[in-house]
N, C-alpha and C positions, 0 to 999 in steps of 0.2 A: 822510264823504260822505253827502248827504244822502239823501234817497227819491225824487228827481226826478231828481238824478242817476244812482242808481242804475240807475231806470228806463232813462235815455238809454245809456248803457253795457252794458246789456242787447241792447238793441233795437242799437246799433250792434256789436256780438256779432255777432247773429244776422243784418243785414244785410249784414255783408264776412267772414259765415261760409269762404263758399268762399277769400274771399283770406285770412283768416288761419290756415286750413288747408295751404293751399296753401306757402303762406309758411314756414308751421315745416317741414314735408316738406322743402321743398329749403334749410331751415338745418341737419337732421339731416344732410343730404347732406354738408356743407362740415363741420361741426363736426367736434372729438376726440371717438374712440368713445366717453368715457367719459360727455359732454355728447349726443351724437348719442342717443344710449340715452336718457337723461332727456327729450329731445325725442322720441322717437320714441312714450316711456310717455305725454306727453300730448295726440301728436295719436291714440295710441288711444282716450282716454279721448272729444276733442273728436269723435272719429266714430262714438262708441257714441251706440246710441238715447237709453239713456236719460239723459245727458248734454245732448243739445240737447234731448230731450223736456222735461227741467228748468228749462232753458234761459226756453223760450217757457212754462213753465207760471208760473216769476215774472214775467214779463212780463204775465201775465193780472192777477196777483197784485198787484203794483205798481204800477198803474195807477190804480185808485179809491186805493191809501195816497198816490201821491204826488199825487193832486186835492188830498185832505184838505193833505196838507202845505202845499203850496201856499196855498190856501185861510186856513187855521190862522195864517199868515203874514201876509196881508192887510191892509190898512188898514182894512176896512168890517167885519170880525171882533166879535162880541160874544157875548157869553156861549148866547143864546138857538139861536144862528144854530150854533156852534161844538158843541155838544150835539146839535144835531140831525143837522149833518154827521157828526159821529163816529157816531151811532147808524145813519144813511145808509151810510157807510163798512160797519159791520162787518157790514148786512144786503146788502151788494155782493160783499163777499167770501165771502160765507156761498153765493151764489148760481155767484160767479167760481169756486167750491172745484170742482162738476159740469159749467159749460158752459165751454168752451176756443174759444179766439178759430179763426181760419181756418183760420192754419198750420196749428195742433198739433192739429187737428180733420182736415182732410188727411193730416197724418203720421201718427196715429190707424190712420184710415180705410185707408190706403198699408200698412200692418205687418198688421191684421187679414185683410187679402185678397192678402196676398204670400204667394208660394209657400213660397220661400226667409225666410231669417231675417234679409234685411236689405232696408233702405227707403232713396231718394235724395232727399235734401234738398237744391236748387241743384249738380247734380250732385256732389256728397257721398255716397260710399256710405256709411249709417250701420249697424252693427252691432248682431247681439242685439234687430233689434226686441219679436219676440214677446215675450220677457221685459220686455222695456221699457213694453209698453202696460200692463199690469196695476203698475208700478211708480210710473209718472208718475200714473196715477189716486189711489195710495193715498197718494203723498206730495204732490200736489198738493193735497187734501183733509187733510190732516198741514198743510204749509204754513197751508193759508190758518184752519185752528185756530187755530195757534200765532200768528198776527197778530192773530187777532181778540181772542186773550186777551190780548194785547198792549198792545193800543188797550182793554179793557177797562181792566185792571190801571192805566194810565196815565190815565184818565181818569173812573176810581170817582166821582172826585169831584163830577164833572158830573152824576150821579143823587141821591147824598144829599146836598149841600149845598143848605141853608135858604132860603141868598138865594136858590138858582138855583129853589127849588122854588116861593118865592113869589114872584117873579118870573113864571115861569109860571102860574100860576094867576092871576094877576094879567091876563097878558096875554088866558089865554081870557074872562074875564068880563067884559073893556071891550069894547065895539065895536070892529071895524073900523075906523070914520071916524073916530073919538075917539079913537086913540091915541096919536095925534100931541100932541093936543093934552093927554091926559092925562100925557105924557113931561115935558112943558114947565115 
């Protein structure tokens, strides 16, 4: 699966949250105790905070990697263009690691000023917030490390290789308007 995919599968997670909550709840119902239990262990897990905080914090996460991929992919892709976006990418997620999209800035916000220790996502009670905020922060900022070393490690080569270095230097000393015609 790729990282676009990924993404969509994410995001559609997180938008038929309450239906597939809802869903396993009344299949533990029907099931044998001994299946009803295994369903039961994961809709606790889907209703703790920091599970959906996770949730939408790779959604944050995922987002500029699967541009990139996408991108990477492309017909109009070259060497110059391709370095830059990966170097684009890793300073995205460097930034995506501290600021959190709407949701998870709301559910955030929802846990830090709740009395009680749990927070409602689309009518979802979610569990253990308080612990959850200080968790999604430090592994969200974990995550998007470990991506960006990632996309480093995978793509070394795009800083020290020859061609791509002269190449570049190449492209800043020509004009503008003359590049075209210096390709040619």
């Amino acid at each position: 699966m790729d990282t676009a995919q990924s993404e969509c599968c994410y995001s559609i997670l997180v938008n038929g949250y309450p239906v597939f909550v809802s869903h396993l709840q009344k299949l533990a119902e029907e099931e044998p105790v001994k299946q009803a239990a295994k369903i039961r262990g994961y809709v606790k897990i889907m209703k703790s905070f920091k599970f959906f905080s996770c949730l939408l914090a790779f959604l944050d996460l995922l987002g500029p990697v699967a541009r990139l991929s996408a991108f990477l992919q492309g017909d109009a892709t070259n060497l110059m263009m391709a370095k830059t976006s990966v170097d684009t990418t890793r300073k995205l997620l460097k930034s995506a690691a501290k600021i959190h999209s709407e949701e998870l800035t709301s559910l955030i916000h929802q846990a830090e000023s709740a009395e009680e220790n749990a927070v409602q996502f689309k009518g979802i009670l979610l569990s253990d917030a308080k612990a959850g905020v200080a968790f999604v922060q430090t592994q969200k900022e974990h995550f998007a490390s470990r991506i960006t070393t990632a996309l480093g490690k995978r793509f070394e080569k795009l800083s020290t290789d020859l061609i791509l270095q002269t190449v570049q230097l190449l492209d800043v000393f020509v004009p503008t308007g003359r590049r075209m015609q210096f390709w040619k």
